[in-house]
C-alpha positions in Angstrom: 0.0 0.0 0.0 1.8 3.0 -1.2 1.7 6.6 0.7 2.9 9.6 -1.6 3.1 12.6 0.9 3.2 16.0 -1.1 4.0 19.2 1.2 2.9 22.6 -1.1 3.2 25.9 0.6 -0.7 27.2 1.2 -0.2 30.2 -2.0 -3.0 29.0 -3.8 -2.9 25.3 -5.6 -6.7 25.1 -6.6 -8.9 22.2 -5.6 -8.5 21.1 -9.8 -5.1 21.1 -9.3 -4.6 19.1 -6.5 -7.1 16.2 -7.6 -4.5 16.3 -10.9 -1.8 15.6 -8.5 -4.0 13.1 -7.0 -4.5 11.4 -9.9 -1.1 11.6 -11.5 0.5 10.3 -8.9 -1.2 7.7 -8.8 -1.0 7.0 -11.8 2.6 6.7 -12.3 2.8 4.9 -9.2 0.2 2.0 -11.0 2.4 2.5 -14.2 5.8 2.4 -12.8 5.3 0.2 -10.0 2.4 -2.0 -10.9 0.8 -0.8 -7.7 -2.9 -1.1 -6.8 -4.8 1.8 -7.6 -7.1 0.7 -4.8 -4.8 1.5 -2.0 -2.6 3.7 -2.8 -3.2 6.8 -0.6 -2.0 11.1 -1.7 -1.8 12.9 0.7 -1.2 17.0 0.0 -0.5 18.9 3.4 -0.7 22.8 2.4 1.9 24.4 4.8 2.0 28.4 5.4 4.8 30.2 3.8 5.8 31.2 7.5 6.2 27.6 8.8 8.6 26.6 5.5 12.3 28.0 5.7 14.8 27.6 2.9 18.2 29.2 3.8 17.6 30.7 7.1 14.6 32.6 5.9 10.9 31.6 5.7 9.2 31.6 2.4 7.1 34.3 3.1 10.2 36.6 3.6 11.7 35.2 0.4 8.5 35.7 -1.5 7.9 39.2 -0.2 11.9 40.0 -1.5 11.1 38.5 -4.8 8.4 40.7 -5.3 10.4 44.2 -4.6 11.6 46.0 -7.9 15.3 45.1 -8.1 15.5 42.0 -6.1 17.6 38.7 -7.5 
């Protein structure tokens, strides 16, 4: 019984785009794998931009950079 945990920050992956990940998923994991459709369980956990660091810096900081005329 496969479980495929996907972690997205919470910035706005629409409920049509997460049952696409859903279904890829599984999917790939029935075409690569030969694993049972039936119970192979996604999971997508949405975490806030504050609660995900990369660097030393939380995404929301990094986002909120990006988004400043100039910024690399």
């Amino acid at each position: 019984m496969p479980y495929v945990n996907i972690r997205l920050t919470d910035e706005g992956a629409t409920p049509e785009q997460k049952a696409r990940l859903i279904a890829g998923v599984t999917d790939l994991l029935v075409d690569v794998l030969g694993k049972n459709r039936a119970t192979t369980i996604v999971v997508i956990d949405e975490v806030p931009t504050d609660n995900w660091g990369i660097a030393g810096e939380t995404v929301t900081v990094r986002r909120a950079r990006e988004k400043q005329p100039g910024a690399r």
